[in-house]
N, C-alpha and C positions, 0 to 999 in steps of 0.2 A: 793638414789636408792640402793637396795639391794645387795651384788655381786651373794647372793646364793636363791633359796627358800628354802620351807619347806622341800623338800626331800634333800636338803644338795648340787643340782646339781645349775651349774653356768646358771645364766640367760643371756638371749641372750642383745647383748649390753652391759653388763659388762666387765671392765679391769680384763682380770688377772693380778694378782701381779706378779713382774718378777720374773725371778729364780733364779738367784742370788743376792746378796745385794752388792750394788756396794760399796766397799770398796778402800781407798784410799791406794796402797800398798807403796809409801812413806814412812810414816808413819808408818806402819807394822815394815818396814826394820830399819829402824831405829828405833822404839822401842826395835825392835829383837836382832839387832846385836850391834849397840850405845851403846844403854840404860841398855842391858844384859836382855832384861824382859824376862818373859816365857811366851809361847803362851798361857797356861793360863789366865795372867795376862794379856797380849793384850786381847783375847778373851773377859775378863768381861766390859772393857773400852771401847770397840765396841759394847758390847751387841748382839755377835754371840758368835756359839761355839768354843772350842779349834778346833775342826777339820778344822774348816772354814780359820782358821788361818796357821794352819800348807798347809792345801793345797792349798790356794795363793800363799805364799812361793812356794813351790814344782811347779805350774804351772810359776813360772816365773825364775824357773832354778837356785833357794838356795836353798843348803842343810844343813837341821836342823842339832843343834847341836848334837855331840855324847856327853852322860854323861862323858865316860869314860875320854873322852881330855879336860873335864871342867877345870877351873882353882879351886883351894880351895874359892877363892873368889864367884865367880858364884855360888859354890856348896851351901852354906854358904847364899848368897839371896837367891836362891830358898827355901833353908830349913825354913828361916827365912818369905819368902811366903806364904809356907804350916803353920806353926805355927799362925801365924795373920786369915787365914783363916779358922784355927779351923779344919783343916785335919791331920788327924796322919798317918806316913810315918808305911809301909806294916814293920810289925814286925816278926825277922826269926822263921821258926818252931822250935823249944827247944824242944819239945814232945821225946817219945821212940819208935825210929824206929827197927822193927825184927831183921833188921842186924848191930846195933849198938853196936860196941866189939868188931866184928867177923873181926878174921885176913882176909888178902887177901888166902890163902888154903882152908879157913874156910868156906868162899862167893863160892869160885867157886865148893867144894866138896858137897856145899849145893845145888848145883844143879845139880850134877854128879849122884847122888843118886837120883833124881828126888823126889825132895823135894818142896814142896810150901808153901809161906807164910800161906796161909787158910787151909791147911790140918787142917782134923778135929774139922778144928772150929766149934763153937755152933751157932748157930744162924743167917746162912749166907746162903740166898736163896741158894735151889738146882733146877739146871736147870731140867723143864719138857720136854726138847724136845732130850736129851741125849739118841743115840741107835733109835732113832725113822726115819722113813724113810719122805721124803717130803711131800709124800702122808698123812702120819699120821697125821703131824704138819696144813698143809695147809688144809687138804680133799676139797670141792669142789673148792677152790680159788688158787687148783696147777697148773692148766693150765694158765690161766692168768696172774700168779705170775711170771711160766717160762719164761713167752713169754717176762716180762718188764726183767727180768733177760738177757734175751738172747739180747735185744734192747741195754739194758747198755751197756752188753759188745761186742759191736760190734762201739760202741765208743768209745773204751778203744784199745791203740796201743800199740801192745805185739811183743816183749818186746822196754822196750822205746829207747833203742839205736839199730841201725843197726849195725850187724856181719860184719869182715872182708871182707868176699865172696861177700855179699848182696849188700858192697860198691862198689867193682869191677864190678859186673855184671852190679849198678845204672851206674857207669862209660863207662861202654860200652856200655850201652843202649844210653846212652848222646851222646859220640862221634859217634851213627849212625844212629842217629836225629830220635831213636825208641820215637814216645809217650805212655807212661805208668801210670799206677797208682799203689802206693808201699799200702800195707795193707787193700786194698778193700776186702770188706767184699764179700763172695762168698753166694749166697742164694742157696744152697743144704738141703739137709736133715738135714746131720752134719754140718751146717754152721757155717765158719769162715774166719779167714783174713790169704789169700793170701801172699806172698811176692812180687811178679811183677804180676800185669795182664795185658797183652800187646792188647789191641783193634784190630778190622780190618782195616787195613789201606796198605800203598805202598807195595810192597813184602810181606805183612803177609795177607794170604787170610779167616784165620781163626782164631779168638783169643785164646789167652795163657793164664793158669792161670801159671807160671815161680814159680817153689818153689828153695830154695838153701838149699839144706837138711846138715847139718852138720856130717862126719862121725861117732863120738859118738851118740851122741843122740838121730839118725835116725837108730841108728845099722848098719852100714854098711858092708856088709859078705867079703869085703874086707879086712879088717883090722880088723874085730870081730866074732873071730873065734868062741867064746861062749857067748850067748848072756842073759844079764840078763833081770829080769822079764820089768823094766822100756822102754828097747827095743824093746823088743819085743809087747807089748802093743801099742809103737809110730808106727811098723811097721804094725800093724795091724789099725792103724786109717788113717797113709799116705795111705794103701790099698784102704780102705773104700773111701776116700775123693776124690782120684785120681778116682773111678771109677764112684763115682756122678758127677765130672766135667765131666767127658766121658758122661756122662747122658745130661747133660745139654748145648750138642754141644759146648764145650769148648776144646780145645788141651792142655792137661795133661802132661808138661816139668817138669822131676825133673830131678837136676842137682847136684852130690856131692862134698864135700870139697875137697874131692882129684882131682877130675877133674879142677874145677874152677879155685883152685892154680895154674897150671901151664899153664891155656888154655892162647891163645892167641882173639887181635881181630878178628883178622879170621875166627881164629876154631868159636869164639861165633856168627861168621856172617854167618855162612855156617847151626848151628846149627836152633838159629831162624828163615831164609829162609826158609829151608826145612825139621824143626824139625824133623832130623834124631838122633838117638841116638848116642852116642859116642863109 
């Protein structure tokens, strides 16, 4: 009896073949570690792949060897492996590389001057979409395009370590059995990720989106008496962002680095209760 028909689908009443090949890892280990073989070498005398070999191994908690801690001898069989097998070992590049000669001054003034390997080279595609707006490049397929743009990154957690502040605040969220969620995505206009959004629940009768603004990079007129262009751009989208949570029945907490540093549990318990400013 068949296992497949003609469309390639399993017929009903047939075995599938199991998933994996039961292999005897005895055997295995003792080829491996004993015998010195390489999983290659086990691999073709099983009639599975290397990988199949190497992750037996690894599912049963040994780890493969490092080349670097081989002894000369091992190096020496396996070499002697690949040669019987008729494989030739990966040969170094010898070729003439751009910065081949060039002092160390010589490397790094080659890039001080903004200098590139391809300058003016002959015959090396020139990009068509240079200067050109999204709209240009995409035309009917920019809406859509944005929309999977904007998906990705709203599963992408920025940035990947939590700040100083951000861990205090998670710390004292913890000690006052607050539940939250860190980098939830806000669906606004301008949407993005949050640092705390605190839910409705015991003493919070309205949810929070909780930002921890850093004095620097949020400009803060406390400590930055003149503001350059990079700041004032952030304080003009905290603006923005803050007022679309106001839109979307959300309570808008932003809280700066100079505060947080020295706040107490207290001060932060009396702040979330009754989201009063400081």
């Amino acid at each position: 009896m068949k296992d497949r028909n003609e469309k390639g689908q399993f017929v009903v009443g047939s075995k599938h073949p199991p998933r994996k090949k039961k292999l005897d890892l005895n055997i295995i280990v003792k080829r491996y570690f004993k015998d010195v073989e390489s999983t290659q070498s086990i691999a073709d005398k099983m009639n599975v792949s290397q990988k199949t070999i190497e992750n037996r191994l690894k599912e049963a908690g040994y780890k493969l060897r490092d080349r670097r801690n081989m002894t000369q001898e091992t190096k020496d069989k396996i070499r002697n492996t690949l040669i019987e097998r008729k494989i030739e070992p990966t040969k170094k590049y010898k070729g003439n590389a751009w910065n081949k000669g060039l002092t160390k001054e010589d490397y790094l003034n080659h890039y001080k001057n903004g200098e590139v390997w391809n300058k003016n080279k002959v015959g090396l595609q020139i990009s068509n979409k240079k200067g050109k707006k999204f709209e240009e490049i995409y035309g009917n397929r920019t809406k859509g395009i944005k929309e999977l743009i904007k998906i990705a990154r709203s599963k992408q957690i920025f940035p990947l370590q939590d700040t100083g502040i951000e861990l205090k605040i998670k710390s004292f969220l913890d000690q006052l059995n607050i539940k939250y969620e860190q980098h939830k995505v806000i669906q606004i206009k301008h949407f993005y990720q949050c640092d705390f959004f605190i839910p409705i629940q015991d003493r919070i009768s309205k949810a929070i989106v909780l930002e921890c603004d850093g004095c620097f990079w949020h400009g803060c007129p406390c400590l930055n008496k003149e503001l350059n262009k990079h700041q004032k751009k952030q304080i003009c989208k905290d603006n923005k962002r803050s007022k679309e949570v106001k839109g979307k029945n959300y309570k808008s907490l932003r809280l700066w680095e100079h505060d947080i540093i020295p706040m107490t549990l207290e001060q932060f318990r009396l702040i979330i209760n009754d989201n009063r400013s400081l």
